[in-house]
DRENKE-96297 format. One record per residue: residue number from 1; residue in three letters; x, y, z of N, C-alpha, C in turn. Coordinates in Angstrom, 2 decimals, padded with zeros to 5 digits. Layout:
# DRENKE-96297
@i NUM; aa ALA; n.xx X; n.yy Y; n.zz Z; ca.xx X; ca.yy Y; ca.zz Z; c.xx X; c.yy Y; c.zz Z
...
# end
This chain:
# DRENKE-96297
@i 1; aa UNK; n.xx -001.72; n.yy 044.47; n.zz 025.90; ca.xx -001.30; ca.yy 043.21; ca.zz 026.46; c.xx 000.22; c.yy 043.12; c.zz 026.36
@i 2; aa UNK; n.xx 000.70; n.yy 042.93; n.zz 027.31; ca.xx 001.98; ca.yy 042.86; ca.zz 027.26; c.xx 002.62; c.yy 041.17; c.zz 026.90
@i 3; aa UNK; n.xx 003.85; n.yy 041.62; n.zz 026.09; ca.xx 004.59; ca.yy 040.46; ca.zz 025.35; c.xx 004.66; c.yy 039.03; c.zz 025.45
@i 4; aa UNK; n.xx 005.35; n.yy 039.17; n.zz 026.89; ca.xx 005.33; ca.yy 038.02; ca.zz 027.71; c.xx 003.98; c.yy 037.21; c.zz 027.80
@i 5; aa UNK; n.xx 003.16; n.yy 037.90; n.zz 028.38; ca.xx 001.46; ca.yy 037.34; ca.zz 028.01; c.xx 001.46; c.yy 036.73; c.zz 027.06
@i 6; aa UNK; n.xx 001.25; n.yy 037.57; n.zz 025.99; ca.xx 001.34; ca.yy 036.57; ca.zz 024.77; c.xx 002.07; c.yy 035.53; c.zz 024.27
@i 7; aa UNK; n.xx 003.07; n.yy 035.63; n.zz 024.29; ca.xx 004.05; ca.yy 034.89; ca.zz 024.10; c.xx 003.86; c.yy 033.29; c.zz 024.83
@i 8; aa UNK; n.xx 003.58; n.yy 033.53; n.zz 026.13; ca.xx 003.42; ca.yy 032.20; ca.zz 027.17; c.xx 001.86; c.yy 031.86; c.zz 026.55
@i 9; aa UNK; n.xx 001.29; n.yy 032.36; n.zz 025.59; ca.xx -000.05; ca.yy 031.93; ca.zz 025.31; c.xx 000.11; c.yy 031.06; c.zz 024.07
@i 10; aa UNK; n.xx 000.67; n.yy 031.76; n.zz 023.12; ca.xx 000.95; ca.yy 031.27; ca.zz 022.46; c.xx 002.03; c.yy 029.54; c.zz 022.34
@i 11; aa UNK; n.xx 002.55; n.yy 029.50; n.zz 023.49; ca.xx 003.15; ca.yy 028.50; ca.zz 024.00; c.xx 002.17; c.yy 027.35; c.zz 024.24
@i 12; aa UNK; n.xx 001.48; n.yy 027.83; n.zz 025.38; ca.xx 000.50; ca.yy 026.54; ca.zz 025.50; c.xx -000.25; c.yy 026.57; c.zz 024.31
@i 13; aa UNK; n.xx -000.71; n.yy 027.30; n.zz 023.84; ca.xx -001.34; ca.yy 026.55; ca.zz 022.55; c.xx -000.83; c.yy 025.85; c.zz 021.84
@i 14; aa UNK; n.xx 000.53; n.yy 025.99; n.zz 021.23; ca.xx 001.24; ca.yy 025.29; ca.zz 020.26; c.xx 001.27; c.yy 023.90; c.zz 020.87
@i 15; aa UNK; n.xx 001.23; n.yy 023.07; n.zz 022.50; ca.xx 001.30; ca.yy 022.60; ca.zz 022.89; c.xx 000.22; c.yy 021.68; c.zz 023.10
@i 16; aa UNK; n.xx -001.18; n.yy 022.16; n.zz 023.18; ca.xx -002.57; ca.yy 021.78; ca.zz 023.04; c.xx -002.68; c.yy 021.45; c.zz 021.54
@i 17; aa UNK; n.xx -002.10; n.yy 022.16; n.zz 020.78; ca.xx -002.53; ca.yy 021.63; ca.zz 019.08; c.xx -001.56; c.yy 020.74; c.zz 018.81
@i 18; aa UNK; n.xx -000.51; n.yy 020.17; n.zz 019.58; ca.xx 000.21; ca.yy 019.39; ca.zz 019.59; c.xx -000.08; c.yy 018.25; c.zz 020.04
@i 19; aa UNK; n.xx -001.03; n.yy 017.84; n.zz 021.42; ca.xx -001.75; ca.yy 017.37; ca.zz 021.65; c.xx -003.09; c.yy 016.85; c.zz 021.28
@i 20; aa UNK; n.xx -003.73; n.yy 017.77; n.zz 020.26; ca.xx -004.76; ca.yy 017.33; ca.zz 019.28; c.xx -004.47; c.yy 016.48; c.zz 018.33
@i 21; aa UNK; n.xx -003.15; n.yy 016.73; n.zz 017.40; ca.xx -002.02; ca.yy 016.30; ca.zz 016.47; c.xx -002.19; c.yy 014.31; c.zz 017.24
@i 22; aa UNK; n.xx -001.85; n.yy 014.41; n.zz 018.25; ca.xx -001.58; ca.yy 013.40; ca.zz 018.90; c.xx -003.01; c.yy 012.51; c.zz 019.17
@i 23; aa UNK; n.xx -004.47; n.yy 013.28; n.zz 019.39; ca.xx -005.44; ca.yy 012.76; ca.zz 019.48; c.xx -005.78; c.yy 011.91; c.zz 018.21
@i 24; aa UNK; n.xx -005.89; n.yy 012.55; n.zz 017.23; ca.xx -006.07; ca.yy 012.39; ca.zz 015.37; c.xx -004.96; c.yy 010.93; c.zz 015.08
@i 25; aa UNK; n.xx -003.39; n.yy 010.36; n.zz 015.73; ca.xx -002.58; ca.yy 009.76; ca.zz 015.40; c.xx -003.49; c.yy 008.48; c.zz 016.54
@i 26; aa UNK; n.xx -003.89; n.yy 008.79; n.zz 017.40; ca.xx -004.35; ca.yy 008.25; ca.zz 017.84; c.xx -005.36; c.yy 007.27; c.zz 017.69
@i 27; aa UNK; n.xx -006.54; n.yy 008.26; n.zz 016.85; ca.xx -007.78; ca.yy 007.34; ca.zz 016.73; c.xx -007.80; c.yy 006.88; c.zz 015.76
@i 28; aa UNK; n.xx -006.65; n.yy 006.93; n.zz 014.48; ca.xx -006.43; ca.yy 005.82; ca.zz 013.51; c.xx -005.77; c.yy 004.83; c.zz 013.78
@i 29; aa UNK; n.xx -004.87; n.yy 005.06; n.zz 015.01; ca.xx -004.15; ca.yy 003.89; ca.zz 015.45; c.xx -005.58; c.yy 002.98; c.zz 016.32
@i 30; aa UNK; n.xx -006.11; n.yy 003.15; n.zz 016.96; ca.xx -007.38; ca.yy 002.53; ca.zz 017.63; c.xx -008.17; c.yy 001.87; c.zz 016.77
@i 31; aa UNK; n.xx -008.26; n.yy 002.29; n.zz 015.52; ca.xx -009.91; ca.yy 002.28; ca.zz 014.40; c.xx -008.85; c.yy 000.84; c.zz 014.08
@i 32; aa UNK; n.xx -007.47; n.yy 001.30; n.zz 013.61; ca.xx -006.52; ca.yy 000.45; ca.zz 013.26; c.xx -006.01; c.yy -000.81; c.zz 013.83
@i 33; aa UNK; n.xx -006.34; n.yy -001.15; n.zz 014.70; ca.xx -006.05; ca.yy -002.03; ca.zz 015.96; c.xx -007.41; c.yy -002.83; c.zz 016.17
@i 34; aa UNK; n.xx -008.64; n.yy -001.99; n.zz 015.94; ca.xx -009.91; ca.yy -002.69; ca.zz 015.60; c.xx -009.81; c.yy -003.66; c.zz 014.57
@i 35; aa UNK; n.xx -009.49; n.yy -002.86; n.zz 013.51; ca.xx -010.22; ca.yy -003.28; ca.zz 012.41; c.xx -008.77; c.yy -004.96; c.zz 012.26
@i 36; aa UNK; n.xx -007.78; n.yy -004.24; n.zz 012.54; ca.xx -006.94; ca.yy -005.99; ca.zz 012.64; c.xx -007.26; c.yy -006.96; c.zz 013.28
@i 37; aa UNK; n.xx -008.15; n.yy -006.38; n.zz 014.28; ca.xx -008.84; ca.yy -007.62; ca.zz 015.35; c.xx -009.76; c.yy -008.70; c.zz 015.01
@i 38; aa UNK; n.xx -010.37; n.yy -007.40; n.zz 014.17; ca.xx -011.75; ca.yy -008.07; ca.zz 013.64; c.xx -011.78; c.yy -008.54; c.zz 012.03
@i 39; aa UNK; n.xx -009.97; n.yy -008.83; n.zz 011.46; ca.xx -009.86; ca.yy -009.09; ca.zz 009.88; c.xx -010.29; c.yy -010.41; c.zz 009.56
@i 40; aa UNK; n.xx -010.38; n.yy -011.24; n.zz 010.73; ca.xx -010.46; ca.yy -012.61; ca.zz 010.39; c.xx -012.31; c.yy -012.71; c.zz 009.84
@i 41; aa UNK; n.xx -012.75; n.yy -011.68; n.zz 010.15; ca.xx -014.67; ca.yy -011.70; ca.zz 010.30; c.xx -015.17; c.yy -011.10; c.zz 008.48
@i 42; aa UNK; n.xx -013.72; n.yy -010.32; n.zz 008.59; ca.xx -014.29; ca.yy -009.63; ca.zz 007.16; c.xx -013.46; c.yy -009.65; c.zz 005.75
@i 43; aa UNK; n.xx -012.59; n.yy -010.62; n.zz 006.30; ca.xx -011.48; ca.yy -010.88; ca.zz 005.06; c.xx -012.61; c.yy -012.10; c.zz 003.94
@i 44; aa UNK; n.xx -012.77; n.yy -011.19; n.zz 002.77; ca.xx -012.98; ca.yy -011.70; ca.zz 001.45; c.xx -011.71; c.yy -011.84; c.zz 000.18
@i 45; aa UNK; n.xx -012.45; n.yy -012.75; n.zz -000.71; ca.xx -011.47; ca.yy -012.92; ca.zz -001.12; c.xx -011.90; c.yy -011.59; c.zz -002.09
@i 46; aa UNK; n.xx -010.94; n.yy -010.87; n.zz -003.03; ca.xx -011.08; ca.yy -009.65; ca.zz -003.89; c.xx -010.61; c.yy -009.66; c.zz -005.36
@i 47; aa UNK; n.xx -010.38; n.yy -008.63; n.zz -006.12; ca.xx -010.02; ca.yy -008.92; ca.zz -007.70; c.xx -008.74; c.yy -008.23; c.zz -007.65
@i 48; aa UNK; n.xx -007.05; n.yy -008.61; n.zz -007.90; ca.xx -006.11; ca.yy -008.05; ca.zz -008.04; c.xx -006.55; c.yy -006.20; c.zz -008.38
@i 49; aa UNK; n.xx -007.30; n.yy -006.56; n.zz -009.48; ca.xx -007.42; ca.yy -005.37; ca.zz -010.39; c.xx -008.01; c.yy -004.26; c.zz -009.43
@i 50; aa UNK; n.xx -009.07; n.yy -004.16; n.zz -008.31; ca.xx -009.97; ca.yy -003.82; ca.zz -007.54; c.xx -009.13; c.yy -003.13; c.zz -006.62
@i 51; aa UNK; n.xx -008.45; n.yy -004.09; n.zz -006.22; ca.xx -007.25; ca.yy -003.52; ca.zz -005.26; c.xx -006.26; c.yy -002.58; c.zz -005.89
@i 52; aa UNK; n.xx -005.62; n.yy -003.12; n.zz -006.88; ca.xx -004.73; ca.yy -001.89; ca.zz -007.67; c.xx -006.06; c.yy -000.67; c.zz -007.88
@i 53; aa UNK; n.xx -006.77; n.yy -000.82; n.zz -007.95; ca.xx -007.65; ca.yy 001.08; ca.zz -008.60; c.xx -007.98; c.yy 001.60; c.zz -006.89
@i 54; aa UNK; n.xx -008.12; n.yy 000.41; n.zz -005.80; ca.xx -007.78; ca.yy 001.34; ca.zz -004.63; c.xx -006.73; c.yy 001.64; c.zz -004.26
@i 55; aa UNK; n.xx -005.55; n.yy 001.68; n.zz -004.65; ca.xx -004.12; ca.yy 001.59; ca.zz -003.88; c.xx -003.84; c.yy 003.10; c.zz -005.24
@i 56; aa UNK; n.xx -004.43; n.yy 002.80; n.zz -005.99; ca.xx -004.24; ca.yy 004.50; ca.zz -006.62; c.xx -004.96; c.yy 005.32; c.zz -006.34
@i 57; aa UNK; n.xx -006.10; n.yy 005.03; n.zz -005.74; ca.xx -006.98; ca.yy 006.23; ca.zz -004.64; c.xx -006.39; c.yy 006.61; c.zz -003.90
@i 58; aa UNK; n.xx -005.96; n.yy 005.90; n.zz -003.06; ca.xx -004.91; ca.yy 006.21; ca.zz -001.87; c.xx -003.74; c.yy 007.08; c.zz -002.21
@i 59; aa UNK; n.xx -003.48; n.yy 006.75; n.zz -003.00; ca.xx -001.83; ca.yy 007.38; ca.zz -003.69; c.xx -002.45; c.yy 008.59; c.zz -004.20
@i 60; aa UNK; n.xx -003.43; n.yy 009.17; n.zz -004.77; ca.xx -004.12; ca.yy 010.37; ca.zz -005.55; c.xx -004.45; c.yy 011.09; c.zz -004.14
@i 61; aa UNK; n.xx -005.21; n.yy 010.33; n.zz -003.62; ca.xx -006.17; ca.yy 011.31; ca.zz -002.16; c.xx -004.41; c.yy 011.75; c.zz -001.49
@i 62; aa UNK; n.xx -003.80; n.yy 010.89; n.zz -001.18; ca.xx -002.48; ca.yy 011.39; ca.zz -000.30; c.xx -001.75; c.yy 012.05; c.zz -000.77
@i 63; aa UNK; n.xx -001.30; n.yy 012.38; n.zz -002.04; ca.xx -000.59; ca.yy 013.28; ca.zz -002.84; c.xx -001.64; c.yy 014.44; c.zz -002.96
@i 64; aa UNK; n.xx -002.50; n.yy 014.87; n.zz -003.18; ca.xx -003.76; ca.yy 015.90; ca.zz -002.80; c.xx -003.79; c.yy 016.76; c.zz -001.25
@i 65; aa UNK; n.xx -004.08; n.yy 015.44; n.zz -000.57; ca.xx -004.09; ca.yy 015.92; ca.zz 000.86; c.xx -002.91; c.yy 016.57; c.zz 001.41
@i 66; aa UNK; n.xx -001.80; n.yy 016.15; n.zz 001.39; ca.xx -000.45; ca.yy 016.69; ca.zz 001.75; c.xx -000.13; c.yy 018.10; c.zz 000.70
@i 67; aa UNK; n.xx -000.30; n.yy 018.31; n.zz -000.70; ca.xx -000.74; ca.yy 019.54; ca.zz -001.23; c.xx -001.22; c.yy 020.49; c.zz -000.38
@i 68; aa UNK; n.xx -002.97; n.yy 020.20; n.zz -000.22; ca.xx -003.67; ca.yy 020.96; ca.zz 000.92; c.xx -003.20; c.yy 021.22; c.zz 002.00
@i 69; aa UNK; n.xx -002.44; n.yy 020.36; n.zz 002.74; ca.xx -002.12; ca.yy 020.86; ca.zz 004.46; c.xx -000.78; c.yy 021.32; c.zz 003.88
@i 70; aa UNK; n.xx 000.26; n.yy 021.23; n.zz 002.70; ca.xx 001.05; ca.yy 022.48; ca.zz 002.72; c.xx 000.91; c.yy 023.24; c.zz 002.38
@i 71; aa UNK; n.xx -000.28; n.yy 023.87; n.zz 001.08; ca.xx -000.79; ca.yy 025.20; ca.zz 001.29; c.xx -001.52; c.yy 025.65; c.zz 002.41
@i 72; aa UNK; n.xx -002.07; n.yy 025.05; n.zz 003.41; ca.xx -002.38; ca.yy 025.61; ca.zz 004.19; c.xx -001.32; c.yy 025.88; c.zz 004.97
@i 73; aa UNK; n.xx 000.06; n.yy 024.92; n.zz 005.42; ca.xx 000.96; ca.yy 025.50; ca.zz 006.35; c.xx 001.80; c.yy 026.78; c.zz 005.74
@i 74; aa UNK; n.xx 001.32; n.yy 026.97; n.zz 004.28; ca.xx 002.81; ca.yy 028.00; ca.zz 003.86; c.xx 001.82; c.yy 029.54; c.zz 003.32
@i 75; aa UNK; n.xx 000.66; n.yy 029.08; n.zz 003.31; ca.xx -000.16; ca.yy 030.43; ca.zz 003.01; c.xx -001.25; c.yy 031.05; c.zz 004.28
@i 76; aa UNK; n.xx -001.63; n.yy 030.01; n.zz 005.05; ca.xx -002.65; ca.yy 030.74; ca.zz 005.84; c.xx -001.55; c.yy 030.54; c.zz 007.76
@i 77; aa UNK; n.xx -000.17; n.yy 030.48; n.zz 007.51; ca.xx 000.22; ca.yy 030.49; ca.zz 009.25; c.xx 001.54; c.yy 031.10; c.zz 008.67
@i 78; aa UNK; n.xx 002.12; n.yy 031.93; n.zz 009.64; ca.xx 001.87; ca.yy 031.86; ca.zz 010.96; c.xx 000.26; c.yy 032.67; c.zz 011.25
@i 79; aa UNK; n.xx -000.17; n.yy 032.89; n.zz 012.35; ca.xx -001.28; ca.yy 033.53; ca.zz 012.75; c.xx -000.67; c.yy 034.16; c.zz 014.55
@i 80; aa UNK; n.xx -001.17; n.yy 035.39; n.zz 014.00; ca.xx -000.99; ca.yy 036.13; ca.zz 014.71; c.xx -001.18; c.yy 036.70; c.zz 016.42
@i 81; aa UNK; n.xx -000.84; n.yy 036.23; n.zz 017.21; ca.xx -002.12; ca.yy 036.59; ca.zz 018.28; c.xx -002.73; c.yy 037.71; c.zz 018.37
@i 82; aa UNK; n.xx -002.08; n.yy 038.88; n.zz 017.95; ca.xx -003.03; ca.yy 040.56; ca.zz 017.97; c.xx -004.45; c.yy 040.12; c.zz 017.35
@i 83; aa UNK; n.xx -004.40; n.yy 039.25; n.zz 016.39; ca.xx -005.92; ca.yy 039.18; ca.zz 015.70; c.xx -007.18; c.yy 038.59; c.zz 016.79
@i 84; aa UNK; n.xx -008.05; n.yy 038.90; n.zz 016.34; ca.xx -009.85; ca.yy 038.25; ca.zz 016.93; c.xx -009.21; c.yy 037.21; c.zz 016.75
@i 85; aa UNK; n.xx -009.93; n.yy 036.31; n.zz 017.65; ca.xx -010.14; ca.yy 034.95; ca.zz 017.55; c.xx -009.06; c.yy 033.86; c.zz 016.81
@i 86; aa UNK; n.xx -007.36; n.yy 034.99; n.zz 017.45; ca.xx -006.64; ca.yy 034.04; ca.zz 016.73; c.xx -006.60; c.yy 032.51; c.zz 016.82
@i 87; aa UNK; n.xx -006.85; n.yy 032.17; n.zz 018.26; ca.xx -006.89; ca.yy 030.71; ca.zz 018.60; c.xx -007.81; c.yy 029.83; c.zz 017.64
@i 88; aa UNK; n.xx -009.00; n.yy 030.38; n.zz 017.79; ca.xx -009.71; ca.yy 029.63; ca.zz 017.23; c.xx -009.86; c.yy 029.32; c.zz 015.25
@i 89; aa UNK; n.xx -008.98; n.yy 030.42; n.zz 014.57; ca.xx -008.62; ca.yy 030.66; ca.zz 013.54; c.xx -007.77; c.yy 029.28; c.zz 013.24
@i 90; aa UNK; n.xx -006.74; n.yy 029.33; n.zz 014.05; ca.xx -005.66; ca.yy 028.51; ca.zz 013.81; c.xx -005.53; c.yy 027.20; c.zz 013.99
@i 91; aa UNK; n.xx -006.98; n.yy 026.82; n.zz 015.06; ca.xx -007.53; ca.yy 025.34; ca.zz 015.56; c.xx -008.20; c.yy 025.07; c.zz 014.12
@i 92; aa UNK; n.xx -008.87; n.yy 025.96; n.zz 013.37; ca.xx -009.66; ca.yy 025.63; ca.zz 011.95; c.xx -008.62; c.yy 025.10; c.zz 010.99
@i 93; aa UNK; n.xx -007.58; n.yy 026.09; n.zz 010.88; ca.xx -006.85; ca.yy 025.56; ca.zz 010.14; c.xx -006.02; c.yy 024.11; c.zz 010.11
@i 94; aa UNK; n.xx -005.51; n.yy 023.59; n.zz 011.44; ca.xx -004.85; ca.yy 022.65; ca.zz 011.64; c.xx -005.78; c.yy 021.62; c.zz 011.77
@i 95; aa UNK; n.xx -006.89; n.yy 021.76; n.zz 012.00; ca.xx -008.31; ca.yy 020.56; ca.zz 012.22; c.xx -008.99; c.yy 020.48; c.zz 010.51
@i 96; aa UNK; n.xx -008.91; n.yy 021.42; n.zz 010.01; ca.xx -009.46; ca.yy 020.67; ca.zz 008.29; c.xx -007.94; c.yy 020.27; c.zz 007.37
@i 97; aa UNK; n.xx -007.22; n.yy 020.50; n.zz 007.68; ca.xx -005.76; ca.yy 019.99; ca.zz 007.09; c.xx -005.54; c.yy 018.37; c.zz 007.52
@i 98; aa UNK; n.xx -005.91; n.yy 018.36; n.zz 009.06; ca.xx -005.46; ca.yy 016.74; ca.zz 009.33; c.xx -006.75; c.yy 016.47; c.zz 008.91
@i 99; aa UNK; n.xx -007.71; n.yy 017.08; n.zz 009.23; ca.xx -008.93; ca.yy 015.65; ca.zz 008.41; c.xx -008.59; c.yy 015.61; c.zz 007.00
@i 100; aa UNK; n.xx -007.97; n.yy 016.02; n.zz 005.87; ca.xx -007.68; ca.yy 016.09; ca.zz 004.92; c.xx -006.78; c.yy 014.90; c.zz 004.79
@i 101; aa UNK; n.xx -005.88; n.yy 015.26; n.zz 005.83; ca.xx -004.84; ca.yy 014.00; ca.zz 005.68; c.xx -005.04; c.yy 012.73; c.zz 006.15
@i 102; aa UNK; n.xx -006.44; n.yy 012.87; n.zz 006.46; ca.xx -006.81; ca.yy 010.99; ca.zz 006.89; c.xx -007.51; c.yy 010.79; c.zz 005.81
@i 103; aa UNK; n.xx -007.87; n.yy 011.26; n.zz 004.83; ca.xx -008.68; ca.yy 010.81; ca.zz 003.37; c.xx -008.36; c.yy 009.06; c.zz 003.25
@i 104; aa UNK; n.xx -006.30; n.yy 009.14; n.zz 003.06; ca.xx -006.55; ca.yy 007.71; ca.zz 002.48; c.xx -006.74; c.yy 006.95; c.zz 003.69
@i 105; aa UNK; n.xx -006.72; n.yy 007.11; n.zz 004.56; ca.xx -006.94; ca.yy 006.45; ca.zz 006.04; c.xx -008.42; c.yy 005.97; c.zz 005.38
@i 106; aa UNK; n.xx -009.03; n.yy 006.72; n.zz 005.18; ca.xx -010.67; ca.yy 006.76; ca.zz 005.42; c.xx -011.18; c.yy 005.76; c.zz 004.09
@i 107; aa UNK; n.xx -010.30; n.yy 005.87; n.zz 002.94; ca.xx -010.61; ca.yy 005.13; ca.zz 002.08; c.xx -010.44; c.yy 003.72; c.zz 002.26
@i 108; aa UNK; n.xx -009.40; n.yy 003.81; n.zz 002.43; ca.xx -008.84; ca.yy 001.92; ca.zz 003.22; c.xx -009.71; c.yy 001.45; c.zz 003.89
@i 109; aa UNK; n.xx -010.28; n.yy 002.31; n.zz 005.44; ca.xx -011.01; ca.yy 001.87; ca.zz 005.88; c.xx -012.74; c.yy 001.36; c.zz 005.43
@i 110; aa UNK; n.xx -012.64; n.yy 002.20; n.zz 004.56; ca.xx -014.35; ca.yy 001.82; ca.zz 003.56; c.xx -014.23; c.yy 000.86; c.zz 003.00
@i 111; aa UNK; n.xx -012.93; n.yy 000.30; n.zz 002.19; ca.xx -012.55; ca.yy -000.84; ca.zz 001.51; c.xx -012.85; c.yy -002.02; c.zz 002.40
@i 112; aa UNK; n.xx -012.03; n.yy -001.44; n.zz 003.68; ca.xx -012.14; ca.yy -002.52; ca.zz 004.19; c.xx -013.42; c.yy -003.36; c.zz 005.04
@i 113; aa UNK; n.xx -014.00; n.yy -001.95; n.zz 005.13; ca.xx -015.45; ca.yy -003.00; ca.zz 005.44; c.xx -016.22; c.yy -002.88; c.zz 004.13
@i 114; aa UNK; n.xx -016.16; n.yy -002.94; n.zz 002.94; ca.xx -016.19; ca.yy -003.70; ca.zz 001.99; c.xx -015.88; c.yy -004.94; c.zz 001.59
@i 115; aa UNK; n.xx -014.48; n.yy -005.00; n.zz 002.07; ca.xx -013.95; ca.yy -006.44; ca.zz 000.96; c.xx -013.11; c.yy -007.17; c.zz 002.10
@i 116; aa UNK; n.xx -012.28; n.yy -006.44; n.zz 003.22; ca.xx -011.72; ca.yy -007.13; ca.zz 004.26; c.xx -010.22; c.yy -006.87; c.zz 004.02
@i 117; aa UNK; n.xx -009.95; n.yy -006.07; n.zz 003.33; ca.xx -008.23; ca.yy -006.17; ca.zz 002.44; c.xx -007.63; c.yy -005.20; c.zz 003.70
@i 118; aa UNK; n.xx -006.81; n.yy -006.29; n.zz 004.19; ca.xx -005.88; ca.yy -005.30; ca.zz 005.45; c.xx -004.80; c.yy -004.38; c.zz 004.06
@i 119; aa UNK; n.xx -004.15; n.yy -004.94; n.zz 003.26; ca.xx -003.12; ca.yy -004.32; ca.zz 003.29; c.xx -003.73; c.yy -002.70; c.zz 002.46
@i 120; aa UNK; n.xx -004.92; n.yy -002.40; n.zz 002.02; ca.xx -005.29; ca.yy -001.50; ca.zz 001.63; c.xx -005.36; c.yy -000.06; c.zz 003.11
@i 121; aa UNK; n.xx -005.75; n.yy -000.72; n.zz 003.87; ca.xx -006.31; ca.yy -000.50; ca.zz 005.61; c.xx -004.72; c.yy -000.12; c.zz 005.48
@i 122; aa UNK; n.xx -003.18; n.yy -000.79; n.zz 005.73; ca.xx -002.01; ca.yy -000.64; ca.zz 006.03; c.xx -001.92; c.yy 000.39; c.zz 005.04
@i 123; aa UNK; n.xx -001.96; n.yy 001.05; n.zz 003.68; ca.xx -001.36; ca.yy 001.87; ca.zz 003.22; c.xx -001.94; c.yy 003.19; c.zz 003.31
@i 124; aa UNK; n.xx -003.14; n.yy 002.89; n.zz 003.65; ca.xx -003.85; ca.yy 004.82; ca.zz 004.34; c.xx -003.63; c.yy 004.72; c.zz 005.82
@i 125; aa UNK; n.xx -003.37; n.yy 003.93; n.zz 006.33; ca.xx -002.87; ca.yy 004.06; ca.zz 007.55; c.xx -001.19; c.yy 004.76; c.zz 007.60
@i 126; aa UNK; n.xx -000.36; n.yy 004.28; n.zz 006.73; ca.xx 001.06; ca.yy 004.83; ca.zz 006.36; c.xx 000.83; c.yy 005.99; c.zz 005.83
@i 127; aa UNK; n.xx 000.06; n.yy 006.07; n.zz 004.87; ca.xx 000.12; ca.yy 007.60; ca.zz 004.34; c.xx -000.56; c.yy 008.83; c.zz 005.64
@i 128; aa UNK; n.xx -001.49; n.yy 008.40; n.zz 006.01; ca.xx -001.88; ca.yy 009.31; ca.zz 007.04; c.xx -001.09; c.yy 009.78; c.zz 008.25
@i 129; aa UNK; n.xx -000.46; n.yy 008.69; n.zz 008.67; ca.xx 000.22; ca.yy 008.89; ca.zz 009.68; c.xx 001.45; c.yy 009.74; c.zz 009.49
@i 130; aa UNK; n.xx 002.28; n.yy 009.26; n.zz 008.01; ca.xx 002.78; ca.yy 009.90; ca.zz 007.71; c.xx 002.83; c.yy 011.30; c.zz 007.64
@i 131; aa UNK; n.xx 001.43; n.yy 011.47; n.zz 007.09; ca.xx 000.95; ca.yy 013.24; ca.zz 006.63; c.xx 000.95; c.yy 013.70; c.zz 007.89
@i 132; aa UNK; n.xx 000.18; n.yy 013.09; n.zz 009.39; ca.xx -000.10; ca.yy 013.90; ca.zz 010.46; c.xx 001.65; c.yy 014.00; c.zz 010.95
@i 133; aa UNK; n.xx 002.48; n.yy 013.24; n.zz 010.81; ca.xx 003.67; ca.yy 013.34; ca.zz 011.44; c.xx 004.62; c.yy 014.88; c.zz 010.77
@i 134; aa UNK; n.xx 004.52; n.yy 014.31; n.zz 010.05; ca.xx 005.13; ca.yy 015.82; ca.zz 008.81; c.xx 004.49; c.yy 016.74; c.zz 009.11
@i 135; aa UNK; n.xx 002.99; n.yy 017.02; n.zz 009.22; ca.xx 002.42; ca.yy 018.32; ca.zz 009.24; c.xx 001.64; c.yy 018.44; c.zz 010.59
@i 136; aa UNK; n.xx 002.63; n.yy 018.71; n.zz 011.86; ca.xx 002.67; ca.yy 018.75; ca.zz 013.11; c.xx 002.68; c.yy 019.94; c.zz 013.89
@i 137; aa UNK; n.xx 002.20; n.yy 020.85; n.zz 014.85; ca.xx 002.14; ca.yy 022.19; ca.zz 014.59; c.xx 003.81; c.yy 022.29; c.zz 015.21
@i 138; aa UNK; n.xx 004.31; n.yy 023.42; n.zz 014.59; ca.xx 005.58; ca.yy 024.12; ca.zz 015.32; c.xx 005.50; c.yy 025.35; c.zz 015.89
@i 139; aa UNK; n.xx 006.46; n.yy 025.70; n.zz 016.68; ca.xx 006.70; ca.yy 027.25; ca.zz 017.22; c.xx 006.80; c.yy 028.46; c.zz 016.33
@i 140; aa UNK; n.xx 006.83; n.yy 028.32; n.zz 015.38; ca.xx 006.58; ca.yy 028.98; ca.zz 014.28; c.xx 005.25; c.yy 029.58; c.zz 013.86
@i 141; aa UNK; n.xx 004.15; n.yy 028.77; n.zz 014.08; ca.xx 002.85; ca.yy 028.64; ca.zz 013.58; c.xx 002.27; c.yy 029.93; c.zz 014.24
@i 142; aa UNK; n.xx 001.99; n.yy 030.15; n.zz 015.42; ca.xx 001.59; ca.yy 031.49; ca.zz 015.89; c.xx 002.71; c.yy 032.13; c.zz 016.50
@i 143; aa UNK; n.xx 002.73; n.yy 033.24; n.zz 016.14; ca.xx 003.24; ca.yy 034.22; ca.zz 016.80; c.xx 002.46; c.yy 035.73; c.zz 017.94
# end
């Protein structure tokens, strides 16, 4: 296969997983936009204390998760195109890293249809978004 081939392949992909990147920022912003719609239905009142031991879940799962998606960005990429099934290698990798990095997304959101606490919902929403923004694919990633 000649260079160029590859090379322009490797292009649109970086571009499609860039676009996935963008799907994932997406459907927490949506879930996120829900769930503010609908705070007035599920806002309880809660225990200071309840809230502080979730807001250190969040802070534990997001300091974890961002760990994980940078060992995965600094030990398992770049990826190669000469290999089998590089594409699909490298879609694994960047698809269990961001679900990793919606953990505290995901926790907030359980809280919150638990107890109704937006601002728990606002800080896995910041941390996630955060994580997917930082760990975004680059031109780097396959070669």
């Amino acid at each position: 296969m000649a260079q160029g081939t590859s090379g322009k392949r490797s292009e649109v992909f970086v571009r499609r997983a860039v676009q996935l990147n963008a799907v994932f920022i997406g459907f927490i912003s949506v879930l996120l936009a829900i769930c503010i719609a609908l705070y007035p239905f599920f806002s309880l009142p809660v225990s200071y204390k309840l809230v502080l031991y979730v807001y250190t879940l969040q802070v534990i799962s997001a300091l974890l998760s961002w760990g994980i998606a940078f060992l995965v960005r600094k030990k398992k990429f770049p990826v190669s195109t000469t290999q089998n099934l590089w594409s699909y290698t490298a879609v694994r990798r960047y698809f269990w890293s961001w679900v990793s990095l919606c953990i505290p997304f995901a926790i907030g959101f359980l809280f919150f249809l638990f107890a109704g606490n937006l601002s728990s919902l606002l800080l896995g929403y910041f941390f996630s978004l955060c994580g997917l923004i930082v760990f975004r694919p680059r031109r780097g990633d396959v070669l």
